[in-house]
C-alpha positions as CSV (number, residue, x, y, z in Angstrom):
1,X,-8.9,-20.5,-38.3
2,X,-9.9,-24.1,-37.9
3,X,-7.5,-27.0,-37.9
4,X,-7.2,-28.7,-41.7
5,X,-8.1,-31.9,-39.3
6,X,-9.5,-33.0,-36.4
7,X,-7.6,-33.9,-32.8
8,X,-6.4,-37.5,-32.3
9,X,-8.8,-38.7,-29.5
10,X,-6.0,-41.3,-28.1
11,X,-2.6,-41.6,-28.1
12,X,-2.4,-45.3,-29.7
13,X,-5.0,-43.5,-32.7
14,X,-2.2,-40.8,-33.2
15,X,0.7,-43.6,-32.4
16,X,-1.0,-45.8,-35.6
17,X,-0.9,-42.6,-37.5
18,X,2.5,-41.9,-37.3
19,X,3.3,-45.4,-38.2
20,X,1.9,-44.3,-42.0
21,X,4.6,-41.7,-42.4
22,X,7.0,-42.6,-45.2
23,X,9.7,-40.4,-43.2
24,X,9.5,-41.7,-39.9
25,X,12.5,-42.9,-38.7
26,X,13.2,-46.4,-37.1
27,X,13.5,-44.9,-34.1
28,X,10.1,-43.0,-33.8
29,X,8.8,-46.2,-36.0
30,X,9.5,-48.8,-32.3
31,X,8.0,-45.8,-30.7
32,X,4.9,-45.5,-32.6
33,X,5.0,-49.3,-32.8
34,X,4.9,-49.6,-28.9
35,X,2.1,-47.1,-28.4
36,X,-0.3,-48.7,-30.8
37,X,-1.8,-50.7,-28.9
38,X,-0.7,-49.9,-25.3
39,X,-3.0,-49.6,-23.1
40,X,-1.3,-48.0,-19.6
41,X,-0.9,-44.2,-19.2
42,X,1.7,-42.6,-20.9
43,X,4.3,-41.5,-19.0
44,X,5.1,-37.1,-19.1
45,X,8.1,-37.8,-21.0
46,X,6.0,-39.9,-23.2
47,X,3.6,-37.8,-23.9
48,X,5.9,-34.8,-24.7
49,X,7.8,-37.1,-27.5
50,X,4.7,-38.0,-29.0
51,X,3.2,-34.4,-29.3
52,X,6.9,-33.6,-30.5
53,X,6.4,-36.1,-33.7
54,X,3.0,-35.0,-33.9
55,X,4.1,-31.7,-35.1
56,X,7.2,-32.7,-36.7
57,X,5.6,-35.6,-39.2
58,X,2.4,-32.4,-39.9
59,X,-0.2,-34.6,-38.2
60,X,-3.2,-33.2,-35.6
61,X,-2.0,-32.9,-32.6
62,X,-3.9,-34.6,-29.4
63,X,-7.4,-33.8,-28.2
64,X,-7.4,-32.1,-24.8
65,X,-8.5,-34.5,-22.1
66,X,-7.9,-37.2,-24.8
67,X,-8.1,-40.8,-23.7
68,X,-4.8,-42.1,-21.4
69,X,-2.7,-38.9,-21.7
């Protein structure tokens, strides 16, 4: 079965995302916040937390190969 919606092609695209979710928490909100507009690599552990609220919030999760992960 297809996703309901595509992949996020970059992680600030799925960072700026996140930031819309009424139940993030402050927390994941100066994450999100940080990532927007970042333009470095994440780091692994980076990347794991963000596919972790990915999931969590019900957004797509990253495109394979996407851009800086």
């Amino acid at each position: 079965m297809a996703e309901p919606f595509p992949s996020f092609p970059s992680f600030p695209a799925a960072a700026r995302a996140l930031l819309a979710v009424n139940s993030l928490s402050e927390k994941e909100g100066q994450f999100c916040g940080g990532l927007a507009f970042r333009t470095a690599p994440l780091s692994d552990k980076q990347a794991n937390w963000l596919r972790i609220l990915l999931s969590r919030h019900g957004l797509p999760a990253l495109a394979e190969g996407g851009e800086h992960v």
